[in-house]
NUMITOR-562987 format. One line per 4 residues: number of its first residue (from 1); for each residue x, y, z of N, C-alpha, C. Coordinates in steps of 0.2 Angstrom, whole numbers. Each point is the difference from the previous one (the first is absolute). Example, Ala and Ser with C-alpha at 12.3 -4.5 7.8 and 13.67 -1.06 7.14 Angstrom:
2
1	66/-28/39/-4/6/0/4/6/0 ~ -2/5/-4/4/6/1/-4/5/3
END
This chain:
178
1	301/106/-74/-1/-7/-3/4/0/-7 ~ 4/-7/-1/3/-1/-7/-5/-4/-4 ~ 1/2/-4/-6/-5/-7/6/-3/-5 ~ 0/-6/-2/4/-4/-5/-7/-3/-4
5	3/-3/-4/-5/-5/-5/-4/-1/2 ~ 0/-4/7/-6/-5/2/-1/1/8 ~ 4/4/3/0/0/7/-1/8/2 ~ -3/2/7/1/6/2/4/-2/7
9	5/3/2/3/0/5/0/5/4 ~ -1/-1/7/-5/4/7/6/-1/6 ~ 1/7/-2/3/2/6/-6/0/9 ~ 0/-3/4/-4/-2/5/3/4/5
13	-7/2/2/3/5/6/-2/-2/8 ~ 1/0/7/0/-2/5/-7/-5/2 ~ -6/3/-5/-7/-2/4/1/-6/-6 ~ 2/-1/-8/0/-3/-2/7/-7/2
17	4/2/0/3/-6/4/-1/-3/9 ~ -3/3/2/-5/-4/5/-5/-6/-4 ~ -4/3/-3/-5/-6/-6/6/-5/-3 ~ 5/2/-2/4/-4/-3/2/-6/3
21	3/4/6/1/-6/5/-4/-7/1 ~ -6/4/0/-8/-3/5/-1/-5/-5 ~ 3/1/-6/-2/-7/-6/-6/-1/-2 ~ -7/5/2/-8/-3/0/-1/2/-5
25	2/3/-1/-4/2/-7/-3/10/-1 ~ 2/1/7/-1/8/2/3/5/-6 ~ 5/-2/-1/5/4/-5/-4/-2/-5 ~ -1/-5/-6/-3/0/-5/-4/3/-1
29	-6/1/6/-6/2/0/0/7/0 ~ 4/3/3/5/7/-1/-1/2/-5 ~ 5/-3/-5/3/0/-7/-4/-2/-7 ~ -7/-3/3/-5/-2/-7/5/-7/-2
33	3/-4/6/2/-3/-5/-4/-7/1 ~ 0/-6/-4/-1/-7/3/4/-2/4 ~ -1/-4/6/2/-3/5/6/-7/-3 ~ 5/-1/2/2/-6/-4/5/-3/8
37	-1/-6/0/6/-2/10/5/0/-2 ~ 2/5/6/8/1/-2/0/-1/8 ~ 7/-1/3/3/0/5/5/5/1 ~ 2/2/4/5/4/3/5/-6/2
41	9/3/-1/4/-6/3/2/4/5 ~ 4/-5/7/1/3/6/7/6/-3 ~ 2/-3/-4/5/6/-1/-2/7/-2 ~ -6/1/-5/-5/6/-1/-2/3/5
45	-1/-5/4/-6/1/5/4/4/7 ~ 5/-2/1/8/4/5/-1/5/-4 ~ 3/0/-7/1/6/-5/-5/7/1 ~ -9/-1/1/-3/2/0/0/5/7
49	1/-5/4/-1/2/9/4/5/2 ~ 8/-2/-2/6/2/2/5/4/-3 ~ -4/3/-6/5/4/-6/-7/2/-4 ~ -3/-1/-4/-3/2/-3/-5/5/2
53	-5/-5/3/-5/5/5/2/7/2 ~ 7/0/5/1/5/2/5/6/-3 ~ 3/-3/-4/3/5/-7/-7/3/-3 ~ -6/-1/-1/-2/2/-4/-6/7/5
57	0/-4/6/-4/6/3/7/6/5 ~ 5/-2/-3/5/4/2/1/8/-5 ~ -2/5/2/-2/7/-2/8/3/-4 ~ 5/-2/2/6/-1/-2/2/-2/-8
61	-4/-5/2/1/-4/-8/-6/-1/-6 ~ 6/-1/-5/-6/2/-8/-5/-7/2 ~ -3/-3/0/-3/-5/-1/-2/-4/-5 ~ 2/3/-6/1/-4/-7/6/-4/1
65	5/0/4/6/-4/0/2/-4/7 ~ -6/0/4/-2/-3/5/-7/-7/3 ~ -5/2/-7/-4/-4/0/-2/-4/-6 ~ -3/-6/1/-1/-7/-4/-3/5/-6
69	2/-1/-7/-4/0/-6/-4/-6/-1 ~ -4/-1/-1/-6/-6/-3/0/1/-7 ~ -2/-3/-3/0/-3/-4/-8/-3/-5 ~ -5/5/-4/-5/-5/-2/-2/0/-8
73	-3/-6/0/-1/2/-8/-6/4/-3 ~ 1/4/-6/-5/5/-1/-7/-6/-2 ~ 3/-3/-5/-6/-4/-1/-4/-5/4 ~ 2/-3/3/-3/-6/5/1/4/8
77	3/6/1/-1/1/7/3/-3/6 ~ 5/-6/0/1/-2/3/8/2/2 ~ 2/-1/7/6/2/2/4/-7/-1 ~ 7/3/-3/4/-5/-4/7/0/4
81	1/5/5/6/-1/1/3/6/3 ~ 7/1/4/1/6/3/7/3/1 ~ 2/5/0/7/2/1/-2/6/4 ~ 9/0/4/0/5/5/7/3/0
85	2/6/-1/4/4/0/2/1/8 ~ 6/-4/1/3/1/8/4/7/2 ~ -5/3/-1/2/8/3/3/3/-5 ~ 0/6/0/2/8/-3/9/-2/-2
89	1/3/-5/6/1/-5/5/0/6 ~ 5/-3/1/6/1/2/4/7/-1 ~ 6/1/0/5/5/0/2/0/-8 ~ 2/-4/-3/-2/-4/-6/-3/-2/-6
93	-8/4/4/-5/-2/-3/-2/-7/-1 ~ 3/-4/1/-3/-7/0/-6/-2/6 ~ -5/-3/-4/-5/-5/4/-2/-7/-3 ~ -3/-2/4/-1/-10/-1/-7/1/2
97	1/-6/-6/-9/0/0/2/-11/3 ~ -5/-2/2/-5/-4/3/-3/-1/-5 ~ -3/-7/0/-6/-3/-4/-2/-7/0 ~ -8/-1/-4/0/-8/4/-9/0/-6
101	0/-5/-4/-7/1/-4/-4/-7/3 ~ -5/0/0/-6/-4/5/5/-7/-4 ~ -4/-6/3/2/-6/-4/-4/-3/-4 ~ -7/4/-1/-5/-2/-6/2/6/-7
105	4/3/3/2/6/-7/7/0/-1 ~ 5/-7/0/5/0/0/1/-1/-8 ~ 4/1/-3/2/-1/-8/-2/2/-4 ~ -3/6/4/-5/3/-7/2/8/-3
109	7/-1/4/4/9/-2/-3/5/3 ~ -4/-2/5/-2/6/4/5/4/3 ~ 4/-4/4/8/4/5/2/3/-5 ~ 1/-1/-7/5/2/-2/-2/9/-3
113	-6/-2/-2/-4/6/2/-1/6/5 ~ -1/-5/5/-1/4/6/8/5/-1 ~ 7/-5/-1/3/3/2/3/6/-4 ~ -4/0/-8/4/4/-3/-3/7/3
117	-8/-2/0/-4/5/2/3/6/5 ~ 2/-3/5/4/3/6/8/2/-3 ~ 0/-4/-4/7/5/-4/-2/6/-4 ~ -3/1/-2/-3/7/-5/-1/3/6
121	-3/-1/7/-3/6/3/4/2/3 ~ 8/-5/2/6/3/4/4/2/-4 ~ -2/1/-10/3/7/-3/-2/4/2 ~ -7/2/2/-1/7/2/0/1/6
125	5/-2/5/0/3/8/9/1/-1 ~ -1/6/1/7/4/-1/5/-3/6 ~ 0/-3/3/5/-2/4/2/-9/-1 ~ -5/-1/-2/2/-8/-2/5/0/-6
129	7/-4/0/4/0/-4/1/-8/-3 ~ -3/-4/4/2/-5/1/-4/-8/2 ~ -1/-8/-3/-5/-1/4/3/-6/1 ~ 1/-4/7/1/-7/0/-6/-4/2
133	5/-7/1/-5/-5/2/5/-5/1 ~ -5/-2/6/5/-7/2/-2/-8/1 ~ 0/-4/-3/-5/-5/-2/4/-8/0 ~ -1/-5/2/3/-8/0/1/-1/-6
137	6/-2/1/5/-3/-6/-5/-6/-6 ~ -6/-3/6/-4/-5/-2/-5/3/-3 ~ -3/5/1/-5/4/-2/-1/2/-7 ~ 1/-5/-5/-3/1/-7/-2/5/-1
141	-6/0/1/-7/5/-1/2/7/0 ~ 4/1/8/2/5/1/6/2/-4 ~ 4/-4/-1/4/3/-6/0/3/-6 ~ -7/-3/-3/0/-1/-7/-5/7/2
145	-1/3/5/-6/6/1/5/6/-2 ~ 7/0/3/5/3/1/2/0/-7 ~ 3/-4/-1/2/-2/-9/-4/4/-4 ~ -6/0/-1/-7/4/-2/3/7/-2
149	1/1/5/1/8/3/6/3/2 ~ 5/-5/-4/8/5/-2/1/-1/7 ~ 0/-4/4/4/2/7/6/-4/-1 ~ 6/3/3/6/-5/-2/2/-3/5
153	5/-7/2/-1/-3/6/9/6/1 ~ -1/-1/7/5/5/1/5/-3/8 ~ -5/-6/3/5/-3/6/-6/-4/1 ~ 5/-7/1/-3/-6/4/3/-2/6
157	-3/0/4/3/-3/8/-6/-6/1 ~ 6/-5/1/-5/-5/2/-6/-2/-5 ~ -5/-2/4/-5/-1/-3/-4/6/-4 ~ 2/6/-2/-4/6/-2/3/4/-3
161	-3/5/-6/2/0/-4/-4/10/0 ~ 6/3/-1/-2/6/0/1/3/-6 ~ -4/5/-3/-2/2/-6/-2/6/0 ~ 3/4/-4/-2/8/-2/-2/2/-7
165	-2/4/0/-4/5/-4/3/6/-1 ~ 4/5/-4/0/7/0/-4/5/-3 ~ -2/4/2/-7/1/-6/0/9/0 ~ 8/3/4/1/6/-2/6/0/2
169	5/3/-6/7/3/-1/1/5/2 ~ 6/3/2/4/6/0/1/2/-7 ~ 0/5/-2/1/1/-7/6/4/-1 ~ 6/-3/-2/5/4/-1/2/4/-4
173	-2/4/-6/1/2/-6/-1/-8/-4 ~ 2/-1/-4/-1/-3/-4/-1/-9/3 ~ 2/0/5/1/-6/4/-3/-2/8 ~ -5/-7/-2/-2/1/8/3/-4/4
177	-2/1/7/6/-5/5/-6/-1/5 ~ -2/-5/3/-2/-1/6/-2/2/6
END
């Protein structure tokens, strides 16, 4: 679990993204948290099924870099929101994180939290080198989450807008390189 100011953020493991899915309230209740509606979107809901679910009960892989973090606040107990690291470091070290905050806890700097939070923690995983994120050119919120958090925009195609984070260097004597 990551802890920031206001939030604990929960790595979820197989029985717990089942509840997640189920949207009833089972996860909460899980978690000591209060119940608040949320919805699942058909895009999370595929993501869950077809990629996440089975990466995470896959014996192969780390599961911190395969399953949803959630997101709650310590004082009020409620779930505000969630990011999901699309699988294990590359060759390169690079991974991309996913993200999405409820729409009763929008503006309130939760994301932007959430994501620092998960920056701290993939300083301390030795193979992560690198973090992007790939988000609509239109998506204010999501930019200014990125902007927050030193991500630099790096390639836009189209309607989308790709954006990295370096957050470990090569150290070359006196000079570092990428």
């Amino acid at each position: 679990m990551i802890t920031t100011t206001r939030l604990h953020i929960l790595p979820l493991t197989e029985a717990q993204l089942l509840k997640y899915a189920a949207c009833d309230g089972s996860l909460e209740q899980e978690l000591g948290l209060h119940f608040v509606e949320r919805t699942t979107s058909e895009e999370l809901a595929e993501a869950l099924r077809e990629t996440i679910i089975p990466n995470v009960t896959d014996p192969k892989k780390n599961y911190l870099f395969n399953t949803l973090w959630t997101a709650y606040t310590i004082d009020t107990k409620v779930m505000v929101g969630d990011l999901c690291i699309v699988g294990e470091p590359n060759a390169e070290g690079v991974i991309e994180i996913g993200y999405g905050t409820y729409p009763q806890f929008q503006g309130k700097g939760y994301m932007s939290e959430i994501v620092s939070g998960i920056i701290s923690w993939a300083k301390t995983q030795e193979a992560v080198k690198a973090i992007i994120a790939n988000t609509s050119i239109d998506n204010t919120a999501s930019l200014k989450v990125l902007q927050r958090n030193s991500f630099i925009n790096i390639q836009i195609i189209e309607e989308q807008s790709l954006w990295k984070l370096i957050i470990k260097t090569k150290n070359y004597g006196n000079y570092s390189s990428p």
